[in-house]
C-alpha positions in Angstrom: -246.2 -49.0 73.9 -245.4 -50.2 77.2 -248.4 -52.1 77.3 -248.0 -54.2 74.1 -244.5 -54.8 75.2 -245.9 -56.7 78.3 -249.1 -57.7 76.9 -245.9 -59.6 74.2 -243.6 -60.8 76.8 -246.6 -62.2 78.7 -247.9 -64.2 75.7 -244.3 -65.3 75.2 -243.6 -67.1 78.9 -247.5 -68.9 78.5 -246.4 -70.3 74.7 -242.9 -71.4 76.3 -244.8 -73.3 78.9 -246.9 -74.7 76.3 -243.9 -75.7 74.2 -242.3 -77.2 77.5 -245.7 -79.6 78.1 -245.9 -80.5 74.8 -242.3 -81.3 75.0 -242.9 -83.9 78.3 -245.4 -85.5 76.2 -243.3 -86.2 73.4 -241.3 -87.8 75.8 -244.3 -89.6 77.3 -245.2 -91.2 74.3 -241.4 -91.7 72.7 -240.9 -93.9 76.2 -244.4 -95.5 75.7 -243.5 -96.6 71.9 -239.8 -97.0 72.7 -239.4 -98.4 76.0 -235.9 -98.6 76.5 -232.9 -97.4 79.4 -232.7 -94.8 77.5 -235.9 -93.1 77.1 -236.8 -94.5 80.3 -233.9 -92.3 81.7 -235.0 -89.4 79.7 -239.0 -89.7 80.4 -238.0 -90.0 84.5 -235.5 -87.2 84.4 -236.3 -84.5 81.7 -239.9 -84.5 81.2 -240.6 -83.7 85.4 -238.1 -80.7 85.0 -240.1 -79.4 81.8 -243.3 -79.7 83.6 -242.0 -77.3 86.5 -240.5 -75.4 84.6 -243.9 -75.0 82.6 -245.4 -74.7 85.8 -243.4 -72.2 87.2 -243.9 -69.6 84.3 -247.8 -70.1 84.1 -248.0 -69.3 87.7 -245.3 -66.5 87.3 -247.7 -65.2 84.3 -250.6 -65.7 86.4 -250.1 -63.9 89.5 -248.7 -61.1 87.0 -251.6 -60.7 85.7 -253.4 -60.7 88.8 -251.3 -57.8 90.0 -251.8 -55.8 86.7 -255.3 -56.2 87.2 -255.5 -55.2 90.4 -253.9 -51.9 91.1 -255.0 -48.5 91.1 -252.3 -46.5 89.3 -250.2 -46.9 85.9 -247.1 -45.3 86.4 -245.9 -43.6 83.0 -242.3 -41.5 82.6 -242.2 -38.8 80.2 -238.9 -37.3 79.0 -238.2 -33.5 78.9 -241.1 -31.8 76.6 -243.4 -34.1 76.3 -247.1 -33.6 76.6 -248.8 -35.5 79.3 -252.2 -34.0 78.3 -253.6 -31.4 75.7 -255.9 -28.8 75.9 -259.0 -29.3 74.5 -258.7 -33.4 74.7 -260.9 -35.8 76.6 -260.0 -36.1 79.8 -259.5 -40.1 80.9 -257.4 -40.0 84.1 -256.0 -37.4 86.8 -252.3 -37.6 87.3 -249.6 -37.9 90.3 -246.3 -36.5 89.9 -244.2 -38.7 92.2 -240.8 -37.6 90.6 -240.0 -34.4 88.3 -241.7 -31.2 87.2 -244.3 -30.2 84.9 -245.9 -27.1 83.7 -249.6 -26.3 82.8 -249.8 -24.3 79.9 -253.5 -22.6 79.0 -253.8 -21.7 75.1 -255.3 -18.3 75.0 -256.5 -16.3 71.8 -253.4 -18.4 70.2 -250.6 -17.4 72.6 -249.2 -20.0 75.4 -249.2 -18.8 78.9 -248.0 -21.0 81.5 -250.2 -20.9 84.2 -248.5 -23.2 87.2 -245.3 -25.2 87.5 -246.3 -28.5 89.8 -243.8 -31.1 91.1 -243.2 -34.0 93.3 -246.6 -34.8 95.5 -248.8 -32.3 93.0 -251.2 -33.5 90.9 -253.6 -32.3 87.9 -256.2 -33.4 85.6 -258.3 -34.2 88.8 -261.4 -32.6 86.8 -261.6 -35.2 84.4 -262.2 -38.1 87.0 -265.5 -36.4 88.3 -266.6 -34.1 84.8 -267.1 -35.1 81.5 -265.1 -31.7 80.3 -262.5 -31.2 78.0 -259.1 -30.8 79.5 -258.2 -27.2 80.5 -254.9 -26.6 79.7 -251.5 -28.4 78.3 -249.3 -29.7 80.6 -245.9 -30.9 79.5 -242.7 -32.5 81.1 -240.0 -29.6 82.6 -237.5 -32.6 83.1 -237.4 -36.2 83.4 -241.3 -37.3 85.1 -242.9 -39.6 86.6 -246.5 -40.1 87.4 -249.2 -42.3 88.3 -252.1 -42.1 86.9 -255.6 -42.9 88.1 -258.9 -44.0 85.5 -262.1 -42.8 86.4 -263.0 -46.8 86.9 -260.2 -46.8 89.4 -260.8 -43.5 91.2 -264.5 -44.8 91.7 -263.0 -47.7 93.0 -261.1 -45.5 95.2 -264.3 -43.4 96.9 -266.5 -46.5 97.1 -262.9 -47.6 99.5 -262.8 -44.2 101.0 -266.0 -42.4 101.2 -264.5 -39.6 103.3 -261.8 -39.1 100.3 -264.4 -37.9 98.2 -265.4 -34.6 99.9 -262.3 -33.6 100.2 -261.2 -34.5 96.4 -264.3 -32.2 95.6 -263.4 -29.4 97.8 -260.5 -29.4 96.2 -261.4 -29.5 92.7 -263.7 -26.7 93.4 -261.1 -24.6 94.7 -259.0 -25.0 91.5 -261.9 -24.7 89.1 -262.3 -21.1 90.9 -258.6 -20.7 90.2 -259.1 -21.6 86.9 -262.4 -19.1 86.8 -260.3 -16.1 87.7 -257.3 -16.9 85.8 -254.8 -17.9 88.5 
């Protein structure tokens, strides 16, 4: 949702400077057909300020864009309750908590079971950026979180930027998949 809202605000500002340069070339030609004080005045005056103002939202969309496109993280909030993953889904992205509390919650023989309660500088889901597995366990929103979360394009991105990261990711991942193994 939060992307379509963008992805619509985005298309907005480019039509608006379209609208605007259309606009300095109705002027254009109005003085060309009419030349007179008056749209000689408005030619000189209006149409440069429509033009920057064009300008200035194509370069504003632009550089947006740029940014959106190159980051590593999406930072999503969930409210109270709300599932961040489910068990038994494919698993896309690993998350960071940077603000709030969750809990993973393991379905087993049809009875919940929380398993951990992770906050602030925590993170899960870590298994589905190097495994092709189905996600684990449900983990839902305590209170009011925030997180970024990181694509498996990104987090290779990441390793091929930080080699030494990735031994240590895996070490880590290995240690909770043992966890997991002994139900911890």
């Amino acid at each position: 949702m939060k992307k379509t809202g963008r992805s619509q605000t985005t298309s907005t500002l480019l039509i608006v400077a379209q609208v605007l340069a259309l606009a300095a070339l109705a002027l254009g030609l109005n003085f060309l057909l009419n030349t007179s004080g008056g749209t000689l005045f408005l030619f000189a005056s209006v149409a440069p300020l429509l033009m920057l103002i064009g300008i200035i939202l194509m370069v504003g969309v632009g550089v947006y864009k740029y940014n959106l496109s190159h980051h590593l993280f999406e930072v999503e909030t969930y409210s109270p309750g709300a599932v961040i993953v489910r068990q038994g889904d494919p698993g896309a992205c690993a998350y960071f908590i940077q603000d709030g509390q969750v809990e993973v919650v393991r379905n087993e023989q049809g009875q919940d079971h929380v398993i951990a309660t992770l906050s602030k500088d925590d993170y899960f889901g870590e298994m589905a950026l190097i495994s092709d597995s189905p996600r684990n366990a449900t983990v839902r929103a305590v209170k009011q979180t925030r997180v970024a979360a990181l694509g498996k394009d990104n987090f290779v991105k990441l390793l091929s930027v930080l080699p030494a990261t990735k031994e240590s990711i895996l070490q880590t991942v290995q240690a909770r998949a043992k966890q997991v193994a002994n139900g911890r």
